[in-house]
N, CA, C and O atoms as a DFTB+ gen file, in Angstrom:
696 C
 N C O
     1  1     307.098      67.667       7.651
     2  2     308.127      68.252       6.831
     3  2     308.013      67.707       5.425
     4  3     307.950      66.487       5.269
     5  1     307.973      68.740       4.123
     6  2     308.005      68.217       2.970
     7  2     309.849      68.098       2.320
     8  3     310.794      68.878       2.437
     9  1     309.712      66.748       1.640
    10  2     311.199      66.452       1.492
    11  2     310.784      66.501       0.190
    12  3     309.755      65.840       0.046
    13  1     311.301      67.192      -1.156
    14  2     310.986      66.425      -2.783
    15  2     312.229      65.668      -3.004
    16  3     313.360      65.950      -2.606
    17  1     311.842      64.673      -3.696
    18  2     312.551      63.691      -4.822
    19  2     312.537      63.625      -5.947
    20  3     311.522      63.163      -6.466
    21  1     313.262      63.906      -6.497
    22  2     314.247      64.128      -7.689
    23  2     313.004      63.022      -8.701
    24  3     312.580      61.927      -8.331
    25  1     312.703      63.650      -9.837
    26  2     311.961      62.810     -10.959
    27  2     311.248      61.835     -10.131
    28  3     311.515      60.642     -10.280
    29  1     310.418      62.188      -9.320
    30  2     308.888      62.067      -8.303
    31  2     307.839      62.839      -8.578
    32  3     308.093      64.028      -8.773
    33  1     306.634      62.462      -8.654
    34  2     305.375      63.150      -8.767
    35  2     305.092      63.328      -7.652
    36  3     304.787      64.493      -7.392
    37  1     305.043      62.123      -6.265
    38  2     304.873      62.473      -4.927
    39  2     306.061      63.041      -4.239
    40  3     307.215      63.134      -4.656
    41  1     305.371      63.527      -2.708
    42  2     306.027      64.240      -2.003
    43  2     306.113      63.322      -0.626
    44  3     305.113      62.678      -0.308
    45  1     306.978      63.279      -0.033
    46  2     307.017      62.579       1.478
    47  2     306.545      63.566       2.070
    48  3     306.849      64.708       1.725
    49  1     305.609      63.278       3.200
    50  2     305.321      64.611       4.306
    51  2     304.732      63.869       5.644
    52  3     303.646      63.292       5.671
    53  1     305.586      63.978       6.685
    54  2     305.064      63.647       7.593
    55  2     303.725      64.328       8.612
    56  3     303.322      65.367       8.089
    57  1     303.140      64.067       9.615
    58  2     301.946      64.728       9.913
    59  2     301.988      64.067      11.221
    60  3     302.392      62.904      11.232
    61  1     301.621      64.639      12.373
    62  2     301.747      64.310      13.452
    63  2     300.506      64.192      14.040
    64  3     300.034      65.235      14.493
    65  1     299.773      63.043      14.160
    66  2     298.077      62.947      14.837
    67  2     297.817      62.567      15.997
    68  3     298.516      61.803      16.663
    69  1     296.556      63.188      16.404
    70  2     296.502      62.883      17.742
    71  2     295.887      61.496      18.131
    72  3     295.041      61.279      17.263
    73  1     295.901      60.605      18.889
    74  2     295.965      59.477      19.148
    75  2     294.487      59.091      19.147
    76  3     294.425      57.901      18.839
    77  1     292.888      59.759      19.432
    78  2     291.817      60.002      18.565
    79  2     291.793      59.708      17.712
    80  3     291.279      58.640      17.381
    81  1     292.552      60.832      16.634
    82  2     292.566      61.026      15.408
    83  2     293.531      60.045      14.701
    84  3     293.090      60.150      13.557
    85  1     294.518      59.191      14.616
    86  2     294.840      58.213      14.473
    87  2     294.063      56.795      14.903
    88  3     294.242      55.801      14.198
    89  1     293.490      56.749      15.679
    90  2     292.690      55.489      15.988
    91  2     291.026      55.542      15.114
    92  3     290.291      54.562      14.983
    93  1     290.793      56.661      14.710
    94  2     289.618      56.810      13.797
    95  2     290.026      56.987      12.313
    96  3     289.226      57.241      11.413
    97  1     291.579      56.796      12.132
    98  2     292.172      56.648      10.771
    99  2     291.927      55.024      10.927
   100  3     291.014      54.270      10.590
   101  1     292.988      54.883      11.494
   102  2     292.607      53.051      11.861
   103  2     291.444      52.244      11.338
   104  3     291.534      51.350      10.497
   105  1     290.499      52.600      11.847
   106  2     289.271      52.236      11.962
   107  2     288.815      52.603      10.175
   108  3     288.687      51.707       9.341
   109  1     288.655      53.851       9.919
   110  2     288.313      53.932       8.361
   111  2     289.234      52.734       7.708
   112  3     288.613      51.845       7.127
   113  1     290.281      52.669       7.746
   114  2     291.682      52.204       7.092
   115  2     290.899      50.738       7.105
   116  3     290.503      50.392       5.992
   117  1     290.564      49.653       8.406
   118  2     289.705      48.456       8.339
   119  2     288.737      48.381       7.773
   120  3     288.463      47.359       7.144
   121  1     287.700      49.726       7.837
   122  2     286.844      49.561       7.129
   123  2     286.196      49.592       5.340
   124  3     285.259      49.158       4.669
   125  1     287.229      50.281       5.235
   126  2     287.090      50.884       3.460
   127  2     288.242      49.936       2.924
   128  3     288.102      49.393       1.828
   129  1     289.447      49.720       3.734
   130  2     290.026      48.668       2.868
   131  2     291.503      49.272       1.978
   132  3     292.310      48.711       1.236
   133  1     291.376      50.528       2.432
   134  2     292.098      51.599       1.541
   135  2     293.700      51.968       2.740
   136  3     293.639      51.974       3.969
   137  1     294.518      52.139       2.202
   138  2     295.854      52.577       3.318
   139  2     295.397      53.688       4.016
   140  3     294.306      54.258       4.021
   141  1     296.806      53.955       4.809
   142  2     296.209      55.592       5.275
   143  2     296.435      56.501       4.847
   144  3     295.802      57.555       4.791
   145  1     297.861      56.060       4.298
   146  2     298.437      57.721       2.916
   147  2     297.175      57.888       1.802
   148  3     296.939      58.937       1.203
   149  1     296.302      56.446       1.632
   150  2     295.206      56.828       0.328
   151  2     293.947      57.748       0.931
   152  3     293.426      58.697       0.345
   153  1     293.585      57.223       2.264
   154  2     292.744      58.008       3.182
   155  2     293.029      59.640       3.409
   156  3     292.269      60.585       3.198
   157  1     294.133      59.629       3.817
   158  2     294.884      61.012       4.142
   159  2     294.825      61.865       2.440
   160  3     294.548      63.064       2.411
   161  1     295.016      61.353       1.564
   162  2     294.796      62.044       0.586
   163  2     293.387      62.135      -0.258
   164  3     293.145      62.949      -1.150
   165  1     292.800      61.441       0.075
   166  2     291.151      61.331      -0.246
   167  2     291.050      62.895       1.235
   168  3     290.580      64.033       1.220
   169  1     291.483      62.391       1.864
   170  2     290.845      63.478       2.598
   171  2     290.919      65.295       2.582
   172  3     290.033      66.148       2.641
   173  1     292.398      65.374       2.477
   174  2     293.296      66.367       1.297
   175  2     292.654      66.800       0.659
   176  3     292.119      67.872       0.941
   177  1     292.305      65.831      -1.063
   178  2     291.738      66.312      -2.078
   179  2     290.014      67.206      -1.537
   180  3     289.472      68.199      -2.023
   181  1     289.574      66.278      -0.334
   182  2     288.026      66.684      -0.165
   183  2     288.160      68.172       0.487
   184  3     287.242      68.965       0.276
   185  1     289.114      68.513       1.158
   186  2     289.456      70.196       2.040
   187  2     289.219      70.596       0.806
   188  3     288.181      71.030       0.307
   189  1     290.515      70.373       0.247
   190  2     291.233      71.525      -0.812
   191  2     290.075      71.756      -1.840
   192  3     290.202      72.886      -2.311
   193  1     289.099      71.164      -2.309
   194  2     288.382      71.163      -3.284
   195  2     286.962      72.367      -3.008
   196  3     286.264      73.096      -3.714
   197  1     287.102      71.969      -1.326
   198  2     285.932      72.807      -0.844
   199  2     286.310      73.976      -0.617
   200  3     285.258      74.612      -0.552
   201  1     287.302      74.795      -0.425
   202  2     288.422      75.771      -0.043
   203  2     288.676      76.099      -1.620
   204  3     289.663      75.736      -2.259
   205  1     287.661      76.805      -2.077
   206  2     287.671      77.555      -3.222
   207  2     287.940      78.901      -3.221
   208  3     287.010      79.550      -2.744
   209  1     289.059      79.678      -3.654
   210  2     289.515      80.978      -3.787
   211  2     287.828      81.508      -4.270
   212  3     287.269      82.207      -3.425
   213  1     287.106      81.234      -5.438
   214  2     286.038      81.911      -5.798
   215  2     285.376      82.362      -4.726
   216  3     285.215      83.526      -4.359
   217  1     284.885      81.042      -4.098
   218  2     283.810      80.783      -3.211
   219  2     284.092      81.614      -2.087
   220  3     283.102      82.179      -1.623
   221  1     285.314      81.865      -1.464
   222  2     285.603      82.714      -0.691
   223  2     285.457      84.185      -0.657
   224  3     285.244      84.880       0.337
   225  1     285.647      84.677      -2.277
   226  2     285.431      86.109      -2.382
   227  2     283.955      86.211      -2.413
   228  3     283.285      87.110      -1.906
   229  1     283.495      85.096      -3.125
   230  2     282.252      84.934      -2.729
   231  2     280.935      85.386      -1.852
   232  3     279.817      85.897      -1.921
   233  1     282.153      84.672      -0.769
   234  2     281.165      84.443       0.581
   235  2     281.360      86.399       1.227
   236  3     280.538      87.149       1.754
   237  1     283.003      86.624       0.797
   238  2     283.048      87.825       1.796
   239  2     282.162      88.816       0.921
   240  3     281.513      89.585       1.629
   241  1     281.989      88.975      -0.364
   242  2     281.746      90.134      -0.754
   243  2     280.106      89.877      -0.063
   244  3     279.714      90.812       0.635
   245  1     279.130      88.660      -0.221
   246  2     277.958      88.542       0.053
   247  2     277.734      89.108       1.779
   248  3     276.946      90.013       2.054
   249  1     278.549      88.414       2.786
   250  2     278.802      89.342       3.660
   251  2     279.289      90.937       3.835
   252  3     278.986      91.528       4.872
   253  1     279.853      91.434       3.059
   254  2     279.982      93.312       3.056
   255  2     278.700      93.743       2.357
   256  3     278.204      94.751       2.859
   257  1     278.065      93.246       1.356
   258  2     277.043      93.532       0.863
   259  2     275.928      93.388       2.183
   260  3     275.171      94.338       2.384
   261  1     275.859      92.260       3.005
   262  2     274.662      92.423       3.644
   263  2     274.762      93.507       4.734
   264  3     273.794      94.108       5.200
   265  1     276.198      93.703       5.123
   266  2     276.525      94.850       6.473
   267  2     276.614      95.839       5.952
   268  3     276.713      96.762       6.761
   269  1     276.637      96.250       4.559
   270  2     276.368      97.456       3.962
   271  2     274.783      97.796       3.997
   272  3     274.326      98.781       4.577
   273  1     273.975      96.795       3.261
   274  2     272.608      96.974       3.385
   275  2     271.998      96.862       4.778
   276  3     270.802      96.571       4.758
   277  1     272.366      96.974       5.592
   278  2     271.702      96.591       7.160
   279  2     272.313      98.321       7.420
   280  3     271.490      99.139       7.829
   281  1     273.556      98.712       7.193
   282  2     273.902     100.025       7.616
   283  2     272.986     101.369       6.968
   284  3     272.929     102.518       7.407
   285  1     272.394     100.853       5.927
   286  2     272.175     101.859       4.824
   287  2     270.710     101.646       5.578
   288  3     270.032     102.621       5.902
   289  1     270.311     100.362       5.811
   290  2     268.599     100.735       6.363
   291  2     268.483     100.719       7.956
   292  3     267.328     100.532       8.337
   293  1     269.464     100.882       9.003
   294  2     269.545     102.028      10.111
   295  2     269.837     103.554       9.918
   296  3     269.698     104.345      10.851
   297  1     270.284     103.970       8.560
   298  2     270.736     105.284       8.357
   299  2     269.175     105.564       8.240
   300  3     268.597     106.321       9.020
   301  1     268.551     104.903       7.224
   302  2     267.492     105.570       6.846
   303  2     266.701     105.599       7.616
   304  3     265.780     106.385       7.393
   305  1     266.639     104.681       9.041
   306  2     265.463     104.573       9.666
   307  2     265.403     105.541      10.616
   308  3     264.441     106.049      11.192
   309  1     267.249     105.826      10.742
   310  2     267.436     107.582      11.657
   311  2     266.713     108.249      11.191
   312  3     265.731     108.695      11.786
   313  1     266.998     108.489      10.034
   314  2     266.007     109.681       9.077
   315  2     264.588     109.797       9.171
   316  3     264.034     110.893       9.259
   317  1     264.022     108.784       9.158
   318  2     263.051     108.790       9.235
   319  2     262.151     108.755      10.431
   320  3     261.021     109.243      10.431
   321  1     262.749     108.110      11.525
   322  2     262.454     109.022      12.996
   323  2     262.836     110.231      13.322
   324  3     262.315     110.638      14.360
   325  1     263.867     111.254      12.583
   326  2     264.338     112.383      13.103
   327  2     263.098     113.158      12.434
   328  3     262.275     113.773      13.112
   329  1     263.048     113.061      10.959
   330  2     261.606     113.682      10.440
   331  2     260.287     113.469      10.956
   332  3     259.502     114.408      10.825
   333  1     259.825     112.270      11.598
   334  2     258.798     112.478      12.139
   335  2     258.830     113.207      13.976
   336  3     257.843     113.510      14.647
   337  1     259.766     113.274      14.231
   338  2     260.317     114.012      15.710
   339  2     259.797     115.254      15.344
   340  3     258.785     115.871      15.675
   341  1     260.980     115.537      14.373
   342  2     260.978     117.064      13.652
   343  2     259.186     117.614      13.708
   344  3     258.697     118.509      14.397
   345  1     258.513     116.692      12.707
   346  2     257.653     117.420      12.264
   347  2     256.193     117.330      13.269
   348  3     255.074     117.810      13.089
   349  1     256.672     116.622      14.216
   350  2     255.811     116.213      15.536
   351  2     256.180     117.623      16.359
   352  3     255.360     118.164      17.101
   353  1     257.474     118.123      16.134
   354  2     257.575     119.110      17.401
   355  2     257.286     120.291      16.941
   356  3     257.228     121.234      17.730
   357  1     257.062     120.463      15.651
   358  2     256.566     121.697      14.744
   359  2     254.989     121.673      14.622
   360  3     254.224     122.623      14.789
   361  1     254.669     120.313      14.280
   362  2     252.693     120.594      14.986
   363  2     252.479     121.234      15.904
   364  3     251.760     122.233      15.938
   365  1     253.278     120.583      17.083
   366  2     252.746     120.969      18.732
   367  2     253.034     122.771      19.066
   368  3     252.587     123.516      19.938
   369  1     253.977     122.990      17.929
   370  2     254.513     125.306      17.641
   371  2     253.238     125.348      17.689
   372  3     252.523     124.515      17.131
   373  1     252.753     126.468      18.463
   374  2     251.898     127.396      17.345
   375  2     252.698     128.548      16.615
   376  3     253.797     128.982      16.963
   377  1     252.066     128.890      15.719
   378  2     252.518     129.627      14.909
   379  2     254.142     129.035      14.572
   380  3     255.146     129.577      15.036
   381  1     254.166     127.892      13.726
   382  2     255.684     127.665      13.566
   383  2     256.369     128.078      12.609
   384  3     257.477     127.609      12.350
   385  1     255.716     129.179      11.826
   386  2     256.759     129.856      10.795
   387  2     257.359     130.662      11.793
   388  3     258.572     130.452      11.813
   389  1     256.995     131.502      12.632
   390  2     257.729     132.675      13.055
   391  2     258.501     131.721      14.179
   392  3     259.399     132.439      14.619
   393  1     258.544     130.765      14.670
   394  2     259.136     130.246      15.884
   395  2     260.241     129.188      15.324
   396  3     260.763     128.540      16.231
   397  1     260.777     128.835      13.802
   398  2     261.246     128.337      13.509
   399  2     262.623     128.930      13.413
   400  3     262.598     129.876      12.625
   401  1     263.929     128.706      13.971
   402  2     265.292     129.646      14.229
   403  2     265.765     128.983      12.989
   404  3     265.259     128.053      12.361
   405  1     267.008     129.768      12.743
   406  2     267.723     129.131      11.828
   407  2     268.827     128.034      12.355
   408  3     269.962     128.507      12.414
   409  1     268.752     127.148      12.608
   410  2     269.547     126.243      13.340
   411  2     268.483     125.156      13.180
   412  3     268.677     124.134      12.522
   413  1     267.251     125.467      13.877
   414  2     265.954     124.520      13.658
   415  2     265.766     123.905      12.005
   416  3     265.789     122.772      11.524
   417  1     265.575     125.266      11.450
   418  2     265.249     124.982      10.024
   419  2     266.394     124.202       9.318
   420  3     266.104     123.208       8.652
   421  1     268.070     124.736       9.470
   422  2     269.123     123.461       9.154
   423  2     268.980     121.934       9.461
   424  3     269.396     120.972       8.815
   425  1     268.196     121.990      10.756
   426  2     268.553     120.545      11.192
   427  2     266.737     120.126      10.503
   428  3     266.394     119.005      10.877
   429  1     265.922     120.677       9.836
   430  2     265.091     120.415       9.627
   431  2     265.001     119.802       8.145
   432  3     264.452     118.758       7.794
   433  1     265.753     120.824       7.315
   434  2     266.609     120.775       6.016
   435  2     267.137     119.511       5.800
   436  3     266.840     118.822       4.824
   437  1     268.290     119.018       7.106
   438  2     268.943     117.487       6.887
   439  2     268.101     116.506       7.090
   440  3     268.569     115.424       6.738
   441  1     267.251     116.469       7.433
   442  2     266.755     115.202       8.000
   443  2     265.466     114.728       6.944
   444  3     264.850     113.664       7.003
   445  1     265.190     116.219       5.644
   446  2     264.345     115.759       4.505
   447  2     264.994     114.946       3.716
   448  3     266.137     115.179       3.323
   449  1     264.237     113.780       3.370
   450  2     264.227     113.211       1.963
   451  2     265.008     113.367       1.263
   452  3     265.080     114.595       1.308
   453  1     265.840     113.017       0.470
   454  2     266.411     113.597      -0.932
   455  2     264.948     113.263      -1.772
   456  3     264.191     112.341      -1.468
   457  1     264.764     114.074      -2.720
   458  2     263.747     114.017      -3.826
   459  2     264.461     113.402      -4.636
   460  3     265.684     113.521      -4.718
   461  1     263.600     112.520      -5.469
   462  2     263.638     111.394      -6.316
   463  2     263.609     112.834      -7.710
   464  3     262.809     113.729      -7.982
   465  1     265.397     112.225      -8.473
   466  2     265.194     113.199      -9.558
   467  2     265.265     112.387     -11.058
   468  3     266.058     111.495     -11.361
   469  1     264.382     112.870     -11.747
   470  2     264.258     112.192     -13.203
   471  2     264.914     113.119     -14.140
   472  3     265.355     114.161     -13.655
   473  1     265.043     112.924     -15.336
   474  2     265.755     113.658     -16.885
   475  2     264.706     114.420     -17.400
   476  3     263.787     113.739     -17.855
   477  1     264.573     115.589     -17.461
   478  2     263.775     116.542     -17.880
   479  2     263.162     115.758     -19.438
   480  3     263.974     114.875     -19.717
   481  1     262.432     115.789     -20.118
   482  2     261.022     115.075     -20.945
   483  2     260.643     115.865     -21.910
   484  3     260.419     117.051     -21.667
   485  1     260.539     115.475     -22.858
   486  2     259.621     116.636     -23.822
   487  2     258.097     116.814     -23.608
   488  3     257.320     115.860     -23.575
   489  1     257.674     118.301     -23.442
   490  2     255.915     118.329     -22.918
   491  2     256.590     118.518     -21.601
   492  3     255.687     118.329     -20.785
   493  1     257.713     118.796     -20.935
   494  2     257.454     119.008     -19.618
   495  2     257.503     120.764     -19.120
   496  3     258.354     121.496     -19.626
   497  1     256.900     121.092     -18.502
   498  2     256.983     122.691     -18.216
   499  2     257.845     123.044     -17.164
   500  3     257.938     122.526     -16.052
   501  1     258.646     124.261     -17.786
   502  2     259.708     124.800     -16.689
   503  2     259.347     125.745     -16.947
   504  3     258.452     126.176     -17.674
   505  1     260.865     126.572     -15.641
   506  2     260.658     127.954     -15.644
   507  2     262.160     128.458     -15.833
   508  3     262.979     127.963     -15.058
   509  1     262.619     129.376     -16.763
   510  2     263.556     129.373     -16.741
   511  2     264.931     130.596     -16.461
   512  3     265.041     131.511     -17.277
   513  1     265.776     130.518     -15.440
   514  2     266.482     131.264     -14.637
   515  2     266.673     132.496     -15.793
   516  3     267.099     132.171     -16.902
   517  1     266.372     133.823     -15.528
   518  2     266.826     134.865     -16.178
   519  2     268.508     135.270     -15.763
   520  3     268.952     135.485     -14.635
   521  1     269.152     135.286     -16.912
   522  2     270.584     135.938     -16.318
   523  2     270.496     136.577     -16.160
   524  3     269.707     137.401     -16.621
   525  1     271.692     136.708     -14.934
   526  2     272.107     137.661     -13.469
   527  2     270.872     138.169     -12.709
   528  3     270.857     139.333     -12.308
   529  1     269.670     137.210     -12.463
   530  2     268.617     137.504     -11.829
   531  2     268.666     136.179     -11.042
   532  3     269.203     135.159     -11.473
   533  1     268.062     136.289      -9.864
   534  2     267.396     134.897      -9.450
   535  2     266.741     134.841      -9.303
   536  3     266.373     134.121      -8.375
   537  1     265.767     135.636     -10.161
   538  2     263.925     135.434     -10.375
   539  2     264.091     134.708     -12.111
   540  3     265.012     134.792     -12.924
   541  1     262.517     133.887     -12.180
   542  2     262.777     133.263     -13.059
   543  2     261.654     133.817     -14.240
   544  3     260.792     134.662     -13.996
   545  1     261.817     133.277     -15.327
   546  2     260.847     134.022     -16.621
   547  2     259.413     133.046     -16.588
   548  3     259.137     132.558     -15.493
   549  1     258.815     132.851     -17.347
   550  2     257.505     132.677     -17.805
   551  2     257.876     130.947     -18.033
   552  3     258.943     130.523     -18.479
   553  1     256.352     129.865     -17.473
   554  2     256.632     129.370     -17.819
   555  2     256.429     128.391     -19.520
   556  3     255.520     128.483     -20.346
   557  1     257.328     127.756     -19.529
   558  2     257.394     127.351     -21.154
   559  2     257.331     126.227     -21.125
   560  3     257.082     125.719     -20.032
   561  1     257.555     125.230     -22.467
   562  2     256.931     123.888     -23.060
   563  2     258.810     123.385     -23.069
   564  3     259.577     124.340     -23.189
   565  1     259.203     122.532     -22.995
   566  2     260.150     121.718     -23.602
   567  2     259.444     121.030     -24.789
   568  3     258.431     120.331     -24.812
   569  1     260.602     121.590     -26.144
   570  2     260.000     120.504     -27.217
   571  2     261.284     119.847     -27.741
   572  3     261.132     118.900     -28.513
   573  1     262.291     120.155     -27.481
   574  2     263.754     119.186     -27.321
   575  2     264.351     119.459     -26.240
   576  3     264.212     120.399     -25.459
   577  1     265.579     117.858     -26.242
   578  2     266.140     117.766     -25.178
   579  2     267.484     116.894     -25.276
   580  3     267.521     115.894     -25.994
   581  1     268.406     117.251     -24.643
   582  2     269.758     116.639     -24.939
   583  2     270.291     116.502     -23.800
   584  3     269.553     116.779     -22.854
   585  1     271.590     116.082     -23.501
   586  2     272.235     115.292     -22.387
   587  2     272.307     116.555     -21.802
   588  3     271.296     116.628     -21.105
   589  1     273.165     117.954     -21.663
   590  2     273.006     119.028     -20.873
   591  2     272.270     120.262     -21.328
   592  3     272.453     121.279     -20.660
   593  1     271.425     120.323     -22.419
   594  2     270.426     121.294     -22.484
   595  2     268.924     120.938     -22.939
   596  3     268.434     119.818     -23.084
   597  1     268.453     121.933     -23.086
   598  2     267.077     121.110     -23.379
   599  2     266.694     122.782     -24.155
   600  3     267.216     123.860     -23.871
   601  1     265.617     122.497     -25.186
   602  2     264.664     123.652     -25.787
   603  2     263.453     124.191     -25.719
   604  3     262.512     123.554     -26.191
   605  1     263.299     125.102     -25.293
   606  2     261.596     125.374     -25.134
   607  2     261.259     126.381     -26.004
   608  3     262.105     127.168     -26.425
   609  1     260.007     126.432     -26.336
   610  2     259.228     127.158     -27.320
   611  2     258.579     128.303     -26.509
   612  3     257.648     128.213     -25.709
   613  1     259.336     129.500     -26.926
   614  2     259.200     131.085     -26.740
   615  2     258.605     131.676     -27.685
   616  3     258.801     131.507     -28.888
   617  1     257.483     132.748     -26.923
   618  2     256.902     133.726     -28.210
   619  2     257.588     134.091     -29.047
   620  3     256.973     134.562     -30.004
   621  1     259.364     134.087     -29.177
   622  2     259.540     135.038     -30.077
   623  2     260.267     133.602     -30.789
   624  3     261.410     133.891     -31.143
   625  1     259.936     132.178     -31.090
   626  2     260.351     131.434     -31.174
   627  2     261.140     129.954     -30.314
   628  3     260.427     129.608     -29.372
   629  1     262.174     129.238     -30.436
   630  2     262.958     127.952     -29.791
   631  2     264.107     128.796     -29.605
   632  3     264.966     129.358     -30.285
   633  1     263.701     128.625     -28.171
   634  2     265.731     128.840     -27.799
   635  2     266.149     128.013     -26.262
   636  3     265.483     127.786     -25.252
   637  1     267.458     127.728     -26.615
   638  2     268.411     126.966     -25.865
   639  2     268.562     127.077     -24.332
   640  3     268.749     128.196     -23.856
   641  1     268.504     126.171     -23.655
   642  2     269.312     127.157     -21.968
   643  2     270.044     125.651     -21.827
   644  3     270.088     124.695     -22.601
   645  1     270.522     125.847     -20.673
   646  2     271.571     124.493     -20.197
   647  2     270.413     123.877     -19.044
   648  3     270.261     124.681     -18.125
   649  1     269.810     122.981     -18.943
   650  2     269.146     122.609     -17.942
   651  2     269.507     122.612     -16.699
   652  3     268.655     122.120     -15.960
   653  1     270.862     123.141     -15.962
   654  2     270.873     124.026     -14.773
   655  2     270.402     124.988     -14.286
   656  3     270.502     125.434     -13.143
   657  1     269.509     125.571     -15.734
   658  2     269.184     127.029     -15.877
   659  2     267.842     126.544     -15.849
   660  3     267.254     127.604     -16.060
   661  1     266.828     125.567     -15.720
   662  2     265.354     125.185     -15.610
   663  2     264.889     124.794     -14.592
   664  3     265.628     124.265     -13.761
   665  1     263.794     124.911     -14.408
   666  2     263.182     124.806     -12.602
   667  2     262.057     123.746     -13.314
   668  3     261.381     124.190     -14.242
   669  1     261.875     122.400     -12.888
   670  2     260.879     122.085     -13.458
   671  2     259.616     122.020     -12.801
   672  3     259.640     121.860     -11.581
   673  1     258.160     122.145     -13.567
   674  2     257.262     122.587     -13.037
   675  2     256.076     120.864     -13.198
   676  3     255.615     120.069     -14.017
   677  1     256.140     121.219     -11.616
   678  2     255.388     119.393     -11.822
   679  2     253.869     119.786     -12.166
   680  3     253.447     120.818     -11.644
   681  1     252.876     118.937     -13.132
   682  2     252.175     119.094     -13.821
   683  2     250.637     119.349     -12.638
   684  3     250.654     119.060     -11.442
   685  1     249.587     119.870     -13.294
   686  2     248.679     120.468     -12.312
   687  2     248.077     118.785     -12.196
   688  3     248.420     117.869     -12.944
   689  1     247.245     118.705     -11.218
   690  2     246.393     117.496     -10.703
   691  2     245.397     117.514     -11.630
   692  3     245.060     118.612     -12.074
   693  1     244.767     116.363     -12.078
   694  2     243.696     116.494     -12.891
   695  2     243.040     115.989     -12.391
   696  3     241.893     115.870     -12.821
């Protein structure tokens, strides 16, 4: 029980030990030379010091971080056995364009890759969506480029599209 006293820096507090744990106070207490309230608070200060609020968020965030990264590389490793399943059971088709259902091809769809996407480049070649068509025009040069459009150089001069409107065209093998 903590009792305060009036214009006191200390606190009275009693503590109830087990008869072990009192006889190995004892024993320090003979040996170091020190009381037991000085022991008991040497010992205090040594918890409390290690029992760091930081160190704690510390420790948990380093733990969610590692059960996040352990979750994220069983997700992927699904993926990456379902695609080689997938594309193991589509060798063994013959003819697997025509034998591919649409249900097949969905679950064939999820289990690709996301493609690794970069910021369209100047010098890079697209193709670009004709309005109200979803066939696309000729392809062209990017020779500017901005956060949502980019410019390519047309026979009849530079003109604008929104880079939603560009298909980009990955460069031939040399």
């Amino acid at each position: 029980m903590e009792s305060p006293k009036i214009n006191c820096t200390n606190h009275l507090l009693t503590v109830e030990l087990s008869s072990e744990l009192y006889a190995a106070l004892l024993k320090q207490v003979k040996i170091t030379g020190k009381t037991e309230t000085e022991l008991v608070v040497q010992g205090l200060h040594q918890v409390l010091d290690k029992v760091d609020v930081k160190d704690l968020e510390q420790e948990r965030f380093t733990y969610l971080e590692a059960a996040l990264e352990q979750k994220l590389r069983k997700y992927v490793e699904s993926l990456v056995s379902d695609r080689i399943a997938e594309l193991t059971s589509q060798a063994l088709k013959p003819n697997t364009v025509s034998n591919v259902s649409a249900s097949e091809q969905q679950s064939f769809e999820r289990v690709m890759p996301i493609p690794t996407i970069r910021p369209l480049q100047v010098g890079d070649r697209v193709l670009v969506l004709e309005p109200d068509s979803p066939y696309y025009m000729a392809k062209l040069l990017i020779i500017k480029t901005s956060l949502i459009r980019a410019t390519v150089k047309t026979d009849t001069g530079e003109k604008t599209f929104l880079k939603r409107d560009l298909r980009f065209l990955e460069a031939p093998s040399e």
